[in-house]
C-alpha positions in Angstrom: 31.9 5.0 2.4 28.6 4.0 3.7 25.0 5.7 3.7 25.4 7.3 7.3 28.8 8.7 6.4 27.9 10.4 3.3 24.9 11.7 5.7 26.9 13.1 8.6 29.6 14.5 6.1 26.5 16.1 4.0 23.8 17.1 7.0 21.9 19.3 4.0 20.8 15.7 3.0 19.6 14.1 5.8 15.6 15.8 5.3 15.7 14.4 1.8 16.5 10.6 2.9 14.1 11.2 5.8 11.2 11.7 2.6 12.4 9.2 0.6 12.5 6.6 3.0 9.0 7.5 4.3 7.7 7.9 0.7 9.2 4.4 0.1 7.7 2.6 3.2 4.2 4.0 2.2 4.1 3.3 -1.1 5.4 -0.6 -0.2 2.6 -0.8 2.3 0.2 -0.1 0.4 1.1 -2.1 -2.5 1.0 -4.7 0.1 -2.3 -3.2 1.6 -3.9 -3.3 -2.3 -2.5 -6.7 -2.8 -4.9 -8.4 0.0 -7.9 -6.8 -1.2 -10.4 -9.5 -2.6 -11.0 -7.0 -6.1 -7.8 -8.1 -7.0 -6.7 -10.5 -9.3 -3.4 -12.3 -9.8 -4.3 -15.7 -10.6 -7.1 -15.5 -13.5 -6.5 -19.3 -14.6 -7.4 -20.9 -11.0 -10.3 -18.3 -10.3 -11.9 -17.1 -13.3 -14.4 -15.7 -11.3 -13.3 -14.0 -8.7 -16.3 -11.7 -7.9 -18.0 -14.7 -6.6 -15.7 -15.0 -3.3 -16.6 -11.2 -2.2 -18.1 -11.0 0.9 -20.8 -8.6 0.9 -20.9 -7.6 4.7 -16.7 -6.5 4.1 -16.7 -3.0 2.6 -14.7 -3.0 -0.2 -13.7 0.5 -0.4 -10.5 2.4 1.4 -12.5 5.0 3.7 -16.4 4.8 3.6 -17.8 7.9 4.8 -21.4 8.2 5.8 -22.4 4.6 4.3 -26.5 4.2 5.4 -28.3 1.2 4.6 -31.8 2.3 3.9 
């Protein structure tokens, strides 16, 4: 029996794979989003130093609000 069968014979669970799938697909994309950030570290042994490569015109933060440069 696949997933769309159990679904259509079951409609009262059709809003709760709707969540989970959209819960899943934002957590995995911002894993992904988190991963490609420069603050992060995977490799410590070929870049000990990785706050060296930030770029300091890049903000480093998610939403910035308000951000003057006096």
């Amino acid at each position: 029996m696949g997933v769309f069968q159990i679904l259509m014979k079951n409609k009262e669970l059709i809003p709760l794979a709707f969540f989970i799938s959209v819960a899943a697909t934002g957590a995995t994309s911002f894993a992904l989003y988190a991963l490609k950030k420069t603050d992060v570290v995977i490799d410590r042994k070929r870049n000990p130093e990785p706050w060296e490569m930030v770029d300091p015109t890049q903000p480093q933060k998610l939403i910035t609000i308000n951000q003057q440069w006096k």
